[in-house]
MIKEMI-676431 format. One record per atom (N, C-alpha, C, O): residue in one letter; y, z, x. Coordinates in steps of 0.05 Angstrom, whole numbers, plus 5000, padded with zeros to 4 digits. Each point is the difference from the previous one (the first is absolute). Layout:
BEGIN
AYZX...
This chain:
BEGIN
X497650005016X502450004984X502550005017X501849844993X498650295025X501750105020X501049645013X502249894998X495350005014X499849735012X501849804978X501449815007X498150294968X500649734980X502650064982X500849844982X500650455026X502249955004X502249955025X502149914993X497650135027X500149895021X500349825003X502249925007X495349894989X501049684994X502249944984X502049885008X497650214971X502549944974X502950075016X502049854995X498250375023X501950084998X501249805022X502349924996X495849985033X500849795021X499849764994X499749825017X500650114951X500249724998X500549934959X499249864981X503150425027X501249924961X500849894991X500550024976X500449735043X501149834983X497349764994X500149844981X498150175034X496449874977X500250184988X499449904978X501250335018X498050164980X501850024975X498849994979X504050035019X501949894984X499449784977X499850024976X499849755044X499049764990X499050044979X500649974977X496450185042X497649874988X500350274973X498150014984X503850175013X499750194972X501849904985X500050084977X501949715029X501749874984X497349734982X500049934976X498449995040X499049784998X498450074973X499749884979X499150405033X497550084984X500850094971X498749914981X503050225016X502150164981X500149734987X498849994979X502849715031X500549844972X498249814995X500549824984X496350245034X498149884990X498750234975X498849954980X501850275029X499150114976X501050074974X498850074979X504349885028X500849974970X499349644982X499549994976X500549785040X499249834994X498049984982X500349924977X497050175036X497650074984X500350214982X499449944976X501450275028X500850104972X501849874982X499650104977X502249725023X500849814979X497949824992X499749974975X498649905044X498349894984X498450014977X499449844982X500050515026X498250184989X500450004975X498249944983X504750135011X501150014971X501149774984X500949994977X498949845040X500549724983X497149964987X499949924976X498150115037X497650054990X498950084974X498549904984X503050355020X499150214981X502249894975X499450044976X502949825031X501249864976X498149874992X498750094981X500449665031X499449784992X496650014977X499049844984X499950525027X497350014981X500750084979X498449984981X504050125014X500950214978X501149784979X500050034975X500849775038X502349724984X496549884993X500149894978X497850095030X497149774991X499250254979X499449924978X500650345024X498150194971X502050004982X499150064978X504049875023X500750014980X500649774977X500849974976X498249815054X499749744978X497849965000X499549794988X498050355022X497049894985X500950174969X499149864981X501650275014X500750194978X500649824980X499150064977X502549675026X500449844979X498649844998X499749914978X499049995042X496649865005X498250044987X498249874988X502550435016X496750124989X500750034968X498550174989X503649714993X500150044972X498549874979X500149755003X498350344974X498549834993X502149794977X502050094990X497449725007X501349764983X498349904979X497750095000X502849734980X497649914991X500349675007X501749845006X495950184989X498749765012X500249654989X498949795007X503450304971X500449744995X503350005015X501449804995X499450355019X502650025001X500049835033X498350105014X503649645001X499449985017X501750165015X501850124989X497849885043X501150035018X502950025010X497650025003X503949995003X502949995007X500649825025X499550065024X501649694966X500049935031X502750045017X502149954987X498150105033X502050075015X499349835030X498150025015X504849764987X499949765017X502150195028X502350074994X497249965023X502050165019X501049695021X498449825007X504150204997X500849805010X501750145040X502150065010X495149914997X500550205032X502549735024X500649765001X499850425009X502449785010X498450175036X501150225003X497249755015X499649985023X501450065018X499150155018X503749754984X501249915020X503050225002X501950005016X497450244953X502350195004X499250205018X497750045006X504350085003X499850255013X498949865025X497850055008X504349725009X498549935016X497749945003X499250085022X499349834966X498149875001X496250174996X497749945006X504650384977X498550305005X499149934968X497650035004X502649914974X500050004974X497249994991X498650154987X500849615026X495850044999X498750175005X498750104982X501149985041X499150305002X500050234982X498150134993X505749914999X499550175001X499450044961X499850214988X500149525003X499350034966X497549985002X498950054978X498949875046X498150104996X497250264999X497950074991X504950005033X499650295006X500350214971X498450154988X503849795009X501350274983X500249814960X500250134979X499649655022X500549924972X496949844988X499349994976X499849955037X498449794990X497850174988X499349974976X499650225042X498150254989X500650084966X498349984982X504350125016X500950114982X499049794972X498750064980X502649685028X499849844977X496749864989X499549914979X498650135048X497549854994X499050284986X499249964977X500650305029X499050194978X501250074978X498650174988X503749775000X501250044980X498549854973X500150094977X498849685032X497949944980X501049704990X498449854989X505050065018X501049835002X498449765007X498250045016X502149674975X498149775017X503049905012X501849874990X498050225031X501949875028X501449705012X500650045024X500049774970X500249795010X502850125025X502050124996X496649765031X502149975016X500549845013X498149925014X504649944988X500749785011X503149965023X502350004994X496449995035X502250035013X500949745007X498649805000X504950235007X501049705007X500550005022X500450225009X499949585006X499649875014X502749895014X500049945023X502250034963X501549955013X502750084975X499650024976X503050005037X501950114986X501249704969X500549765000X499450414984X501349814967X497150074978X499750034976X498249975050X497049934985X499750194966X499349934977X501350275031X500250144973X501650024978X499850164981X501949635024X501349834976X498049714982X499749904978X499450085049X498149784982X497250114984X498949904980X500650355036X497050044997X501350124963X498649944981X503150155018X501750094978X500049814978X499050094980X501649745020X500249764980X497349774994X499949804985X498350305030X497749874991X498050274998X497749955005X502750314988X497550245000X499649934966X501349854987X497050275005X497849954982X501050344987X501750165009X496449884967X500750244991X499350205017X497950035012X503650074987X499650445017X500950154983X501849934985X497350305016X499750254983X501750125019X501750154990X498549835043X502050175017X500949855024X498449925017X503950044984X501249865034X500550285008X500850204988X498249735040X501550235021X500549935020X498349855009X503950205005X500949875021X499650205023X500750234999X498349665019X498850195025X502649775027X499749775009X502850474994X501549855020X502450155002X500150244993X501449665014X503650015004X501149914982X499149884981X504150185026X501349884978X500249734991X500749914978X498649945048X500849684999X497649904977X500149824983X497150435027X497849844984X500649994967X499549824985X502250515008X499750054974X502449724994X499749874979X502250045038X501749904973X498449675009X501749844992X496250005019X499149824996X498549994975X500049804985X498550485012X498050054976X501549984970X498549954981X504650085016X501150124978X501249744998X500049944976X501149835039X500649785000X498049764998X500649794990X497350275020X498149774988X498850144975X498749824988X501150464996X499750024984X501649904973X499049944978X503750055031X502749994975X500149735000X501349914982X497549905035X501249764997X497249834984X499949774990X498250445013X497849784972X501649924975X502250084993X496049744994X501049914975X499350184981X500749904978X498650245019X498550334984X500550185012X498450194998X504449855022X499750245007X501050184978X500450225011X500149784963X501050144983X496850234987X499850234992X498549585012X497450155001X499250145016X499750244996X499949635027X499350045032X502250175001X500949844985X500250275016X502950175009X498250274993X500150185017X498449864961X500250274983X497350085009X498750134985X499949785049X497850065011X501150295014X502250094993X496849985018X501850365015X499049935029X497749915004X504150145014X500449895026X499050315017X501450194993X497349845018X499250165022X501049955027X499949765008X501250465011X501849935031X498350255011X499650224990X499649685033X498450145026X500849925017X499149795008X503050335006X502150035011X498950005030X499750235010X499549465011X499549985021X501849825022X499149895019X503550114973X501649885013X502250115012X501150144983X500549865047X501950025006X501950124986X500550235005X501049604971X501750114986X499350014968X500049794988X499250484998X498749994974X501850094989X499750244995X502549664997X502050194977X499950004979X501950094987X495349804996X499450104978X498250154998X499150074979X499950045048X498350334992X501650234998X499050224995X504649725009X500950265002X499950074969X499150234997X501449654983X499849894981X497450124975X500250144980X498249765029X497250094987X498850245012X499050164984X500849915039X497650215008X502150175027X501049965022X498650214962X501350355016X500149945041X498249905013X504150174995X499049985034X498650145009X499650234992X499149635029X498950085023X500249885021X500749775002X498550405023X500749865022X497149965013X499749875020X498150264966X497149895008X499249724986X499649974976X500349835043X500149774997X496949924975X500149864981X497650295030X497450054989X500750024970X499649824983X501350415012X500450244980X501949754985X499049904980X502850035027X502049784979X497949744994X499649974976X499449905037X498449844989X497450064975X499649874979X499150365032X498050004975X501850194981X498450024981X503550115012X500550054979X501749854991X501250074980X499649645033X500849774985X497849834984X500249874980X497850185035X497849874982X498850094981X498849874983X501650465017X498650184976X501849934991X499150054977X503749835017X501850124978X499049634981X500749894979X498150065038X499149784976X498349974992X499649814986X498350385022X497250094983X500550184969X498949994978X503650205035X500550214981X502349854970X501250134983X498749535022X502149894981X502850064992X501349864984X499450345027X503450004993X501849805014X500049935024X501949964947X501649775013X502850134989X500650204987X500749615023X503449965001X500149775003X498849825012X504250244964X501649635000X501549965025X501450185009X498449665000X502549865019X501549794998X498949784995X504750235008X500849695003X499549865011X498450055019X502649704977X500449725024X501549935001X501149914980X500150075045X502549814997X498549645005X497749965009X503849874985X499649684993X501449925013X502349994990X497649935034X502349805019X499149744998X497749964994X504249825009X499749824994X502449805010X502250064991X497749725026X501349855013X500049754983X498949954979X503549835043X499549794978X498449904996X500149924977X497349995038X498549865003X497150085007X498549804996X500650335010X497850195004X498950194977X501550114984X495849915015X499550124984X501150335000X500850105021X499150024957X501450365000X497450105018X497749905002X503650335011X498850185011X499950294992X502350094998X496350054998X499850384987X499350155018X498149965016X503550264982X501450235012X499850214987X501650034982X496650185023X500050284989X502250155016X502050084986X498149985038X502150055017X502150004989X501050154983X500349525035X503549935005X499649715019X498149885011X504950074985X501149845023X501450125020X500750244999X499649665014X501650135031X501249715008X498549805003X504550215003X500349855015X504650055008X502250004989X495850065048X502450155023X499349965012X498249845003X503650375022X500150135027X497450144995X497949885001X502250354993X498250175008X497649904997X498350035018X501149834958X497149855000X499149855024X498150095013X503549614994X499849895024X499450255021X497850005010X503450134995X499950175039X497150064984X498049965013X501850124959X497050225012X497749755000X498050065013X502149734977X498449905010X499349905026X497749965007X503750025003X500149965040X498450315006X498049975014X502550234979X498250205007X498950015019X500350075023X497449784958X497349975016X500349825029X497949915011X504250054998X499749805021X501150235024X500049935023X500750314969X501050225022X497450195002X500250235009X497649664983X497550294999X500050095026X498950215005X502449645016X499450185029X502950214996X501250065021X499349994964X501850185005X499250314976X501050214991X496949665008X498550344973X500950004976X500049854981X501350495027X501550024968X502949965006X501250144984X500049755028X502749845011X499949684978X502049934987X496549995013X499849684989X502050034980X502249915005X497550204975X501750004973X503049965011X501349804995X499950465023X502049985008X501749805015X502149894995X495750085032X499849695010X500849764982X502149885004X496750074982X500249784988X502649974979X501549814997X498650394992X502950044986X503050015022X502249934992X497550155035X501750025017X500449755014X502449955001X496349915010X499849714996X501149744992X500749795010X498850334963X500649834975X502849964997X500849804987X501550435026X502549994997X501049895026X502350015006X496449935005X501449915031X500049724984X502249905000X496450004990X501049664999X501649984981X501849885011X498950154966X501550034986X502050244976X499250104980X503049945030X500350274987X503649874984X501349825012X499550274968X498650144978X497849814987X500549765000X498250294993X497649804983X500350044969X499150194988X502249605002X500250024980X498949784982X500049775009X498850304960X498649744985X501150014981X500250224989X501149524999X500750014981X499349784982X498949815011X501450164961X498549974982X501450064974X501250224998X498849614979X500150114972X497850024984X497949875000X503150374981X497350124985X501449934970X502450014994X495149934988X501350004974X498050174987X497649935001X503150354982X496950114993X500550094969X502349954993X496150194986X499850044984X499050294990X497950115006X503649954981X498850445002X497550044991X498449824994X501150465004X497750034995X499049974967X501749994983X496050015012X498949824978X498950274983X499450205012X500549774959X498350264993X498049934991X499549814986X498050465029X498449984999X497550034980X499050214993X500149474998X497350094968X498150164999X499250115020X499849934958X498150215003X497649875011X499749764997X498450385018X498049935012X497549914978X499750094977X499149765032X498349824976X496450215006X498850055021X500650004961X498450074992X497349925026X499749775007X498650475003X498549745016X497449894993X498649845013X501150304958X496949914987X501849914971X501750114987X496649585010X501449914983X498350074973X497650075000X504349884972X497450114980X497849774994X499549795013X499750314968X496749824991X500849764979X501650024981X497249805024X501449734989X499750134960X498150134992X503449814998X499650044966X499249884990X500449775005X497450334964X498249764987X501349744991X502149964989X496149895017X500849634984X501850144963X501649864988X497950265008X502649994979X501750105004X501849834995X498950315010X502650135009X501049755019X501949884990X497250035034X501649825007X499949724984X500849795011X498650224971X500649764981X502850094974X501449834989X498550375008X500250184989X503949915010X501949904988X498050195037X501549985004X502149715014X502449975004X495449864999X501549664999X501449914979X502149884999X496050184979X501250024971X503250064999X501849884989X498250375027X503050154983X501049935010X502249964989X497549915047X502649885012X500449684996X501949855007X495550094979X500549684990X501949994974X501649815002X498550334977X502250014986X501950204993X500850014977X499950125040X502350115005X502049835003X499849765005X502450414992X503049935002X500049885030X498750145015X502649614998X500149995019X501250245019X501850144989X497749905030X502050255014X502749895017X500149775008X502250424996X501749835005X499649995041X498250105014X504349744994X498949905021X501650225018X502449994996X496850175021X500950185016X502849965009X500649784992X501050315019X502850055012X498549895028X497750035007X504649815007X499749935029X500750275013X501550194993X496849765028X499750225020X503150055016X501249784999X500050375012X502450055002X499749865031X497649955005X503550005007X500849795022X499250295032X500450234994X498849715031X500150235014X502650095008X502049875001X497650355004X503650075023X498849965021X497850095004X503449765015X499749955022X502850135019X502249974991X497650145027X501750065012X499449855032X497849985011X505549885002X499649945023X501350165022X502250104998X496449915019X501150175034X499549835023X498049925010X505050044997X499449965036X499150185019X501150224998X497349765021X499550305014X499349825026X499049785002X502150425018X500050025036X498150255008X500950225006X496949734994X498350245011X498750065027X499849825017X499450384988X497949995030X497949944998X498849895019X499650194947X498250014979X499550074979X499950244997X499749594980X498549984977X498049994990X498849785000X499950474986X497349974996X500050004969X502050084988X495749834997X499050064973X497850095000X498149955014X502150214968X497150155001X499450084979X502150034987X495550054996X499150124984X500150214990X501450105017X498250124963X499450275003X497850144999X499650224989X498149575027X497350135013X500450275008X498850214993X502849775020X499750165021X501250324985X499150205011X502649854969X500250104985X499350034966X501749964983X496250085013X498649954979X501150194979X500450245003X499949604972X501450234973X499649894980X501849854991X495050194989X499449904987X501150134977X498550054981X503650025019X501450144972X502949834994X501450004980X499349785055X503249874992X499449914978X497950004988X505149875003X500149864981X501249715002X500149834982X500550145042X500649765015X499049895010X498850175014X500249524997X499249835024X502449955011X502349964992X496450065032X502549865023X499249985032X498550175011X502349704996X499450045040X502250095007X502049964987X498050185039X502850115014X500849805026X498649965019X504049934977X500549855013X502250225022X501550184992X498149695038X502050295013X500749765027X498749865015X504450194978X501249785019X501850165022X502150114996X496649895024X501250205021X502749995012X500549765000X501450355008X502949945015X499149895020X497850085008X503349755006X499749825029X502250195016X500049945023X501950294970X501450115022X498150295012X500450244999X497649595012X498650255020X499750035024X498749825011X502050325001X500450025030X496949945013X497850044989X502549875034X498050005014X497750135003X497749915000X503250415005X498250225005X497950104966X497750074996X504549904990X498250054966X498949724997X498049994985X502649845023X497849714998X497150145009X498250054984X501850025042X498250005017X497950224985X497749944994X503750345002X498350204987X499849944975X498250124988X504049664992X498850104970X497149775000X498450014981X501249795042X499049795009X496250124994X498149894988X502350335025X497250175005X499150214978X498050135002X504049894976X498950074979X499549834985X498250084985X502649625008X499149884984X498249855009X499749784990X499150285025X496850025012X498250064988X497949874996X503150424995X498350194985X501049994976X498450134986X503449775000X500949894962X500449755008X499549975024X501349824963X500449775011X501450004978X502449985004X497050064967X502850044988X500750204999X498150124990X503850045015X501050215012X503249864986X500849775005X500550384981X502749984998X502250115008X500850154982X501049845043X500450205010X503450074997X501249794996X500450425005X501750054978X501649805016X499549905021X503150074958X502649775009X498549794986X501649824994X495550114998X499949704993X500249984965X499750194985X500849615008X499749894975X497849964988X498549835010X500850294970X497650034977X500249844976X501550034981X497549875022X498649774970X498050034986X497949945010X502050164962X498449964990X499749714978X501849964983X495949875019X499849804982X497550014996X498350115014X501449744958X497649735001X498749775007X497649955000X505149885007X499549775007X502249955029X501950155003X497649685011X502249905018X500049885015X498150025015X504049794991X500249735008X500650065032X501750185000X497749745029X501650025021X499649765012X498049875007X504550104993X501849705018X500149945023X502549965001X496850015016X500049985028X501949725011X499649764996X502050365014X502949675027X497249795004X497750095000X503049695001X498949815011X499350065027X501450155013X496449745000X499350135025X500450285012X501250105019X497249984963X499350374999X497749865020X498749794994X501050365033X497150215004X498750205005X501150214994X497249805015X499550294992X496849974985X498449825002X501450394986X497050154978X500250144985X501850165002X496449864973X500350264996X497150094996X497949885002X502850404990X496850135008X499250114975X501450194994X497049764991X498749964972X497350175009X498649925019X501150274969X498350295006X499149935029X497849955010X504450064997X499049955041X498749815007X498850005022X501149784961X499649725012X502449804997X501650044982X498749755037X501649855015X500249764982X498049874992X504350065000X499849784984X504149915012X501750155011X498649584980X501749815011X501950154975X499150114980X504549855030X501550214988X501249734987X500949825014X499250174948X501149814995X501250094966X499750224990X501249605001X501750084972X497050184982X497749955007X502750194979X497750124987X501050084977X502450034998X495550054977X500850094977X497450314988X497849994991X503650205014X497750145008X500750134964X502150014988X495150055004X499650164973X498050204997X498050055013X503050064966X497950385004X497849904973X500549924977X497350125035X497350014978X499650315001X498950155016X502449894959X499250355004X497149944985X499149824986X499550545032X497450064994X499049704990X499449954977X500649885045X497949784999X498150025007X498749864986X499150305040X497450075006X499550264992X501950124989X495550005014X498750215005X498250055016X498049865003X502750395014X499350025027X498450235011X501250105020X496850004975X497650275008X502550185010X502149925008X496850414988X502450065015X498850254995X498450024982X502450225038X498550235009X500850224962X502050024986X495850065013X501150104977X502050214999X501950014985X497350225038X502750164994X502849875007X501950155002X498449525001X502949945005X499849904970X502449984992X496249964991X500449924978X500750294983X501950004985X496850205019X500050284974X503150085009X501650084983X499349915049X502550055005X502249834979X501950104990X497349575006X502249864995X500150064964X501849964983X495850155014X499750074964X501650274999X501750044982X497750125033X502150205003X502850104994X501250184988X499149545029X502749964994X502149894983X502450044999X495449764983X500349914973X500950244982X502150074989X495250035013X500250294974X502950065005X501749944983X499250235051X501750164994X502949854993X502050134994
């Protein structure tokens, strides 16, 4: 014993090392451990719906998952097979899964799928809004629309799990209780916003649009990774050496918010006997003609010039209040007089919100709205964090147009709040 500290003591900086080494190999494996012990606890509680008896004329449920491979760097396969796929083959579900292959693909695979009982999208954000845009743009999506959308949140940037299912920062632990929360069937409505150029087909947006300064630098980001957790800043600090003040400007023409109908029933009734509906052709075949409705009152349109750093639209996903009484998106047009140094830091929070409204800017609420873009605008904008060419657009709110799985205690919270 004497000898073997001795050693330790004429050569501590190995022996340092090697207790630093050992220490975060052993917390390593103890993370494993308990991702583990997630992942058996997430398969007994969905053999649980597996193991339910049904009867036997009743079929199956099919649920088509639309895996995108290539999110999370190229980590997304793995890790939905690790932590998601288990979950869904014992749930009792018949499974179809189909990954793409290359980026748009799940817009198409969208517009030619066949009936499903469940889409779920296993990806990022880019995957969910391919899925919601090749869904909206069938010729039935008025049917197809009223399928309930499942998100298993394996991508880079998921900002519709903040949304549906409670945080965590165990990456494990957020995935399968994204997937239980769609065994266990609780949904929520969500908007869309409807963008739409001149010439191109519309595109849908649960999110927002984005389109600035701050958006541009954070996408360069990723081109400073040798600099750690510096990149964000980097790249926003940067961004003002080539051009400063940076300003976009643009006219907006938009329309207020809309009030909101009552929600439609989601089980429709039972068709009524052959007399009664004869019954009733009768009375409207000779009746009084009815008279012909009043024209619809014309919109208010209101117009604004605006000079910004950034303009975003966005939804109110992200704040859910199934008691308003209004539809509307929040439109937030920022001041362009910002100094350098609040560029740079408010730069690195909207990292972490991307719509983020931050005070001094201008708030819009509408339904509908028009933005104008100078002749030879360029630039992008970023449509739930994907990259699209920055051009005249006409963006519109589909309130509670999908339905989307969602952890139940964020649902009993949002009923909660109804009551009170």
């Amino acid at each position: 014993m004497a000898k073997v500290l001795a050693a330790l003591r004429h050569h501590w900086k190995k022996s340092t090392f090697g207790a630093c080494l050992l220490g975060w190999g052993g917390h390593w494996l103890y993370g494993k451990h308990c991702d583990n012990l997630l992942r058996r606890a997430a398969c007994q509680e969905a053999q649980a719906f597996g193991n339910q008896l049904m009867p036997a004329t009743m079929p199956l449920k099919k649920a088509t998952v639309l895996l995108n491979p290539a999110a999370c760097k190229g980590k997304a396969g793995n890790l939905f097979e690790k932590n998601a796929a288990p979950i869904l083959h014992l749930s009792g579900l018949d499974v179809t899964v189909v990954k793409t292959d290359y980026e748009g693909q799940a817009k198409h695979l969208l517009e030619m799928m066949e009936n499903t009982d469940l889409i779920i999208v296993a990806g990022g954000d880019g995957t969910v809004q391919e899925v919601i845009t090749g869904l909206l743009r069938r010729a039935d999506e008025a049917a197809f629309s009223k399928i309930p959308i499942g998100f298993i949140p394996l991508g880079k940037t998921c900002t519709l799990s903040h949304t549906l299912y409670p945080e965590s920062t165990n990456q494990v632990q957020h995935i399968t209780n994204a997937t239980l929360a769609i065994l266990k069937g609780e949904t929520v409505p969500l908007d869309v916003l409807q963008i739409k150029g001149e010439k191109e087909q519309p595109v849908f947006a649960v999110s927002g649009l984005r389109w600035g300064s701050y958006r541009d630098a954070g996408v360069k980001a990723n081109k400073y990774w040798y600099l750690g957790p510096l990149k964000t800043k980097a790249a926003h600090l940067f961004s003002i050496f080539k051009e400063w003040p940076q300003k976009h400007q643009a006219a907006l023409m938009y329309v207020g918010p809309a009030e909101r109908p009552p929600e439609e029933p989601e089980e429709k009734s039972s068709r009524p006997p052959l007399y009664v509906r004869l019954y009733r052709r009768l009375r409207s075949y000779w009746s009084s003609p009815k008279e012909f409705p009043q024209e619809v009152a014309p919109e208010d349109w209101e117009e604004l010039k605006l000079s910004t750093i950034e303009l975003s639209i966005a939804t109110r996903n992200r704040q859910l209040d199934l008691a308003r009484t209004k539809d509307f998106m929040d439109i937030c047009i920022e001041a362009e007089s910002v100094s350098k140094g609040e560029f740079v830091h408010r730069g690195s929070q909207k990292m972490r919100d991307p719509h983020m409204c931050p005070e001094g800017s201008q708030c819009i609420q509408a339904s509908r709205c028009i933005l104008q873009l100078p002749e030879g605008t360029e630039g992008s904008f970023g449509i739930d964090n994907e990259e699209y060419e920055a051009m005249p657009v006409e963006v519109k709110l589909l309130p509670r147009k999908l339905r989307f799985f969602c952890d139940p205690k964020i649902r009993e919270q949002l009923l909660q709040a109804v009551v009170q």
